[in-house]
C-alpha positions as CSV (number, residue, x, y, z in Angstrom):
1,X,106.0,66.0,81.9
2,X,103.9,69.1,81.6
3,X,106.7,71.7,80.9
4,X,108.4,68.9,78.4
5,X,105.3,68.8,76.5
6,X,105.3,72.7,77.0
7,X,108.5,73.4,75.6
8,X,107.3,71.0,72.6
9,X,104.3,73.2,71.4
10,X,106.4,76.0,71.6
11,X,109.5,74.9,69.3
12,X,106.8,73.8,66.8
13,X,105.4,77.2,67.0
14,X,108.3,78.8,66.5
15,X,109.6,80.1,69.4
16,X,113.0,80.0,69.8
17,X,115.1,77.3,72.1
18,X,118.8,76.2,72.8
19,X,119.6,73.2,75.2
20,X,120.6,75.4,78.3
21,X,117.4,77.2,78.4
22,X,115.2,73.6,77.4
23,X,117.0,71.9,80.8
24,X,116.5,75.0,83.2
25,X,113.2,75.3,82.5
26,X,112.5,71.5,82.7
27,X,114.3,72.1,86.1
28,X,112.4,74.7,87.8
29,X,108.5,73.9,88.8
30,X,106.3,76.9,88.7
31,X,104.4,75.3,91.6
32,X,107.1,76.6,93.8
33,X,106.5,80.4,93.2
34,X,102.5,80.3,92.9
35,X,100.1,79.0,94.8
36,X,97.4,79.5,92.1
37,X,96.2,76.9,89.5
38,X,98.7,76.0,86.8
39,X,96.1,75.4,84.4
40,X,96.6,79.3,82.6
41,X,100.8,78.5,82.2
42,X,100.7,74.9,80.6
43,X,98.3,76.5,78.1
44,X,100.8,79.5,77.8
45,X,99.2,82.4,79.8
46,X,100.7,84.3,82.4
47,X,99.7,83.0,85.4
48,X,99.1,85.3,89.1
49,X,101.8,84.5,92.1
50,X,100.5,87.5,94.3
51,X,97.8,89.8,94.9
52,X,99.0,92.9,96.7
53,X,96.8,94.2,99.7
54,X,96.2,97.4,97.6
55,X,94.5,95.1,94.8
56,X,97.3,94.7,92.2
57,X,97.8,91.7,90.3
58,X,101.5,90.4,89.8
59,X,101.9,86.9,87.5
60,X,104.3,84.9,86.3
61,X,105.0,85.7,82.6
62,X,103.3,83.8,80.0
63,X,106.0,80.7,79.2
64,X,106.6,81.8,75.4
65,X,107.2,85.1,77.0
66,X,109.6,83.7,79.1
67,X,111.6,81.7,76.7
68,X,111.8,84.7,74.4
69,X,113.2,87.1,77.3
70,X,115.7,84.0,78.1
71,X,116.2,83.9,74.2
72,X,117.3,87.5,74.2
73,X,119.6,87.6,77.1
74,X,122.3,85.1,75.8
75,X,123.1,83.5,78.6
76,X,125.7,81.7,79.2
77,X,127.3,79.7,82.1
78,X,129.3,81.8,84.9
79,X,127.8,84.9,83.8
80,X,126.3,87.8,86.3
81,X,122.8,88.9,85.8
82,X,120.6,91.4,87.0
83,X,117.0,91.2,87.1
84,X,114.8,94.3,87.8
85,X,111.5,93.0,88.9
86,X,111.5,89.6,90.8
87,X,108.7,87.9,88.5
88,X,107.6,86.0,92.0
89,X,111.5,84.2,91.9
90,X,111.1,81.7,88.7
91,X,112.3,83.7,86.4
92,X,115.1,84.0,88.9
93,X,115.5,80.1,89.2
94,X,115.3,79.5,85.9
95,X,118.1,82.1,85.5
96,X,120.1,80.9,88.3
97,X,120.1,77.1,86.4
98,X,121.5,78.8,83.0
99,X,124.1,80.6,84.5
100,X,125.6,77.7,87.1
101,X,127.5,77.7,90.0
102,X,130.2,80.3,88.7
103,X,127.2,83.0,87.7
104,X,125.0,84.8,90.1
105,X,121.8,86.4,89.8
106,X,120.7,89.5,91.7
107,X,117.2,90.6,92.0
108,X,116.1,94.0,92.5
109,X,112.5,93.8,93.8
110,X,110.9,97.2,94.8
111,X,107.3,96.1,96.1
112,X,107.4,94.7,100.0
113,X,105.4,91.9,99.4
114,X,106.5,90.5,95.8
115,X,110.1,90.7,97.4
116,X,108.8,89.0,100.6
117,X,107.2,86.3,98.3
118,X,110.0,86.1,96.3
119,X,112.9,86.0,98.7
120,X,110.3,83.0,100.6
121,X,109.9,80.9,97.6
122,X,114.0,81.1,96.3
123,X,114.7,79.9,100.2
124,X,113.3,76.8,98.9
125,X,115.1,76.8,95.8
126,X,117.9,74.4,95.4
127,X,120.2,77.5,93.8
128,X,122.7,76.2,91.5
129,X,125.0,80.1,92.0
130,X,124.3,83.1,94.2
131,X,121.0,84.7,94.3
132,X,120.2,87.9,96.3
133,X,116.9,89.9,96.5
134,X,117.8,93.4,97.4
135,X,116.0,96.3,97.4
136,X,116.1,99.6,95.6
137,X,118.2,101.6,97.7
138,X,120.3,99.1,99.1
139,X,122.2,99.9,95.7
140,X,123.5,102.7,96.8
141,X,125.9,101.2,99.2
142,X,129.6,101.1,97.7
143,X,130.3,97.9,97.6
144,X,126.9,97.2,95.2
145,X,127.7,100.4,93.6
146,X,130.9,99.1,92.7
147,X,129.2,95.8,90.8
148,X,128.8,95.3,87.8
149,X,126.5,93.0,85.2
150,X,126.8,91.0,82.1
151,X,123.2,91.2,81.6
152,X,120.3,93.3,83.1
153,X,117.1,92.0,82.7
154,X,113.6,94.7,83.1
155,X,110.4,92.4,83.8
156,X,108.0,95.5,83.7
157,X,107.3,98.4,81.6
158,X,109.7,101.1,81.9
159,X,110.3,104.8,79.6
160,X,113.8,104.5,79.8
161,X,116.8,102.8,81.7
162,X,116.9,104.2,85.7
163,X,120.0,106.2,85.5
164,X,121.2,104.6,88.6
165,X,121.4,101.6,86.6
166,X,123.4,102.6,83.2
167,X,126.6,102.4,85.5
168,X,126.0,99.0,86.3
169,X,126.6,97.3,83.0
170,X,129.4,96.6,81.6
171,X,130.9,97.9,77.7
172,X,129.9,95.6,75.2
173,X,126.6,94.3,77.9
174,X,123.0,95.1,77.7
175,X,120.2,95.9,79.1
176,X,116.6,93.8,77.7
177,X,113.5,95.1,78.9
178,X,109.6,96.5,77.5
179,X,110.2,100.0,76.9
180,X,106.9,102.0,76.5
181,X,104.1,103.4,78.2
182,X,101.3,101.2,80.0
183,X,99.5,100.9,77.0
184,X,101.8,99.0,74.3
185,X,106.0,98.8,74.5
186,X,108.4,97.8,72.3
187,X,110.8,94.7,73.6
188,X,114.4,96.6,73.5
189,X,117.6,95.2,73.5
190,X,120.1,98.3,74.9
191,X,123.5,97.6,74.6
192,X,126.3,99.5,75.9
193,X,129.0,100.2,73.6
194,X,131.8,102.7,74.7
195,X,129.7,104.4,77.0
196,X,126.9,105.0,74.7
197,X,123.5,103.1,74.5
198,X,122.4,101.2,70.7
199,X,119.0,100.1,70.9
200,X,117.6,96.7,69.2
201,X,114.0,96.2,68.3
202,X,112.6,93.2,68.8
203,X,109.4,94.0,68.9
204,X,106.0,95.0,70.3
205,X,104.8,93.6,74.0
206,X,102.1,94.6,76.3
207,X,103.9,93.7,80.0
208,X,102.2,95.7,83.3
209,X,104.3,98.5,84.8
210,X,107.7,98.0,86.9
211,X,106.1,100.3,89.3
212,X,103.4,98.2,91.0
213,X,102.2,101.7,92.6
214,X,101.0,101.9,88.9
215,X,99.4,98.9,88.5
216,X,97.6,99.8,92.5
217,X,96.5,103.5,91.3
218,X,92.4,103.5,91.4
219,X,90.6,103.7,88.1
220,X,90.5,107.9,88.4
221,X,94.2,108.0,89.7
222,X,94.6,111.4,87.7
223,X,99.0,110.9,86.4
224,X,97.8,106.8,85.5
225,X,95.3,108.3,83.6
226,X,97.0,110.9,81.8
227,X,100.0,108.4,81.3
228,X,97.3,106.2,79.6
229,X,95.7,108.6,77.6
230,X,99.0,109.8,76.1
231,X,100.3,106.4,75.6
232,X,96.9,105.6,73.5
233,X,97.0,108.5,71.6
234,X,100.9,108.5,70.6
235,X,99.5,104.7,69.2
236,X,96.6,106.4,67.4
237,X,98.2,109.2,66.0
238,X,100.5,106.8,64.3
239,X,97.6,105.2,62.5
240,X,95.3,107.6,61.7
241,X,95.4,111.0,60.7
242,X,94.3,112.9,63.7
243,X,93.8,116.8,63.3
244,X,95.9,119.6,65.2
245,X,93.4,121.3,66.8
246,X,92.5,117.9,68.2
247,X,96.1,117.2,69.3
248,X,96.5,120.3,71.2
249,X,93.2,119.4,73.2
250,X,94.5,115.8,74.5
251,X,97.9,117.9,75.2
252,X,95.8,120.5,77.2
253,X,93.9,117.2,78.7
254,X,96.9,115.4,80.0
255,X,98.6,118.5,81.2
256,X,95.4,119.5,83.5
257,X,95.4,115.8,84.7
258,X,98.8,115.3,85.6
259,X,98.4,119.0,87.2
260,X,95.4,117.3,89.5
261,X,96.3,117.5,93.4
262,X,97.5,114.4,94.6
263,X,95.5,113.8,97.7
264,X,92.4,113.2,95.3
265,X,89.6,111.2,96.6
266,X,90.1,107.5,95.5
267,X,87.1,105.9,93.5
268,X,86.7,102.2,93.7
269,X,83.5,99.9,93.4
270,X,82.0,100.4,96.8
271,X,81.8,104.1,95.7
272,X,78.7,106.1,95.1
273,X,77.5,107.3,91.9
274,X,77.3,110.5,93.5
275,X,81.0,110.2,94.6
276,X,82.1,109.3,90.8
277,X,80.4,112.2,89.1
278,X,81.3,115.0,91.7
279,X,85.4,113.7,91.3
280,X,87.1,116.2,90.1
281,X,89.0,113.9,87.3
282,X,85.3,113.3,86.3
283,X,84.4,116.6,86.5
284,X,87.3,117.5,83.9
285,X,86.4,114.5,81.5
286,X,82.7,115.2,81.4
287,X,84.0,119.5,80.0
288,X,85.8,118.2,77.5
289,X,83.4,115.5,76.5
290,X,82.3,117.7,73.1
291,X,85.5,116.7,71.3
292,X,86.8,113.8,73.4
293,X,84.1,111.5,73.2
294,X,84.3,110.6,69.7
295,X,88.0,109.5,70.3
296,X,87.3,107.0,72.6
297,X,85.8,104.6,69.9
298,X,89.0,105.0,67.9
299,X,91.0,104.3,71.0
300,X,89.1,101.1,71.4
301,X,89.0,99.8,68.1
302,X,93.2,100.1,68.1
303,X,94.0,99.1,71.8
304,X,92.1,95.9,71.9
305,X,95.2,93.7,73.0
306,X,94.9,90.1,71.5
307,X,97.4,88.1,73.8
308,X,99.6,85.4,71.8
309,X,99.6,82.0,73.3
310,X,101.5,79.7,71.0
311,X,102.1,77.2,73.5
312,X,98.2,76.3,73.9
313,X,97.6,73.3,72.8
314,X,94.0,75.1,70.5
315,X,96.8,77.7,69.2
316,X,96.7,76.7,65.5
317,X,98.1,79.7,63.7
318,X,102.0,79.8,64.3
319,X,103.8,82.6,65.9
320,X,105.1,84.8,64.0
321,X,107.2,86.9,66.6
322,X,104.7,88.7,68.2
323,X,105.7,89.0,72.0
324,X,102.3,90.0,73.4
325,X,102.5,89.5,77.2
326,X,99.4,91.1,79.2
327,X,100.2,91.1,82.9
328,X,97.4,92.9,84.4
């Protein structure tokens, strides 16, 4: 069995297991949430489930991604869990099998068509609880106000916990999710003690944004760009001594990006090089290329992302607790 064999490579590697999370996962076939070839997910790489019509790319989590997030929560049977970001529904399932017949497992999908996908697939799913795929707003209603969660779960990249959800859990719960910006985030465990928030690092991750709108912006989207250029040089800055001056120029650059008009003309690769160098995002790059082009060597030479994979059967080295997870 592929995922028996999976699950193998992965204990041997390191990464963490218990019995409940061994079973679900045996339990749930990934074949039910993607129609794309398995081949990338039995040798432990995220693997897509949907392709928006605006050209975003959503996947199914690398599995040793997966088993660490499942590692994390600390799940048991009968509890209530939350997931922010539907993960195409196998996440969900997987979920759902852990937490039994006395647990439920609400999914809060933003994006039309990953819920649409999702709540199609999990209509197929033989559900072991309760699993619901709501939408954003439909919290706001008091009686899913009134709820309240064990264990929330974050599947995309996020700054900080939506204050709309900080209600939700309950005192002595948590909340596990990639805090960060788009270009590197720290895995967080937040949990709620006396109505204050006490954060557990468990390390770095590189998961796409929870905000597929992000992940859908075109290439000179001016806020996605500024967002990234921050994010790279917050990583930078930590690594190598970077002069004021230099600083205060990248500030000045992100502020006149995220500044930019929003109605900007969108680039893609049917555009003219005409079109490229008269955009105005272009425009601003190309005035401040005296200083900023000898950054973007240093930016490349730290933000190469190597993606772990310790469940491949050519991963050699062992995994060391790295949770690298690119979902593009």
């Amino acid at each position: 069995m592929p995922m028996t064999e999976l699950i193998g490579r992965l204990e041997a590697a390191g990464v963490p297991f218990d019995e409940l999370t061994k079973i679900a996962m045996e339990d749930v076939d990934p074949a039910d949430f993607t129609d794309y070839d398995l081949e990338p997910f039995w040798n432990d790489r995220p693997v897509p489930f949907l392709f928006t019509g605006f050209g975003a790319t959503r996947t199914i989590s690398a599995p040793h991604m997966i088993a660490t997030l499942l590692h994390h929560l600390e799940i048991i049977e009968g509890q209530d869990i939350m997931l922010i970001g539907s993960k195409g529904g196998f996440l969900a399932a997987i979920i759902d099998r852990m937490v039994g017949r006395d647990g439920s497992v609400t999914i809060i999908e933003p994006h039309e068509e990953v819920r649409e996908h999702t709540e199609e697939r999990l209509s197929l799913h033989r559900a072991s609880g309760l699993i619901r795929v709501l939408r954003p707003h439909d919290m706001e209603s008091s009686d899913e106000y009134s709820k309240s969660f064990e264990r929330v779960l974050i599947s995309g990249s996020v700054r900080e916990i939506p204050e709309t959800l900080e209600h939700l859990v309950i005192d002595g719960g948590f909340v596990l999710g990639p805090f960060g910006g788009p270009v590197h985030q720290r895995l967080l465990k937040k949990e709620k003690q006396g109505g204050m928030w006490f954060d557990t690092d468990l390390g770095g991750v590189v998961f796409g944004p929870m905000d597929v709108g992000e992940s859908e912006a075109g290439p000179l989207d001016p806020n996605s760009l500024a967002s990234h250029i921050e994010d790279a040089f917050d990583l930078v800055g930590g690594l190598v001594e970077i002069e004021g001056s230099t600083s205060a120029r990248v500030q000045d650059l992100i502020d006149a990006l995220r500044e930019m008009p929003s109605d900007l003309p969108f680039i893609d690769e049917d555009s003219t090089e005409d079109e490229i160098m008269e955009h105005p995002v272009v425009d601003l790059l190309m005035s401040e290329i005296d200083w900023l082009g000898p950054l973007w060597p240093i930016f490349s030479e730290f933000l190469s992302i190597d993606i772990a994979s310790p469940g491949s059967p050519e991963e050699v080295t062992d995994f060391l607790g790295d949770h690298e997870d690119l979902v593009p």
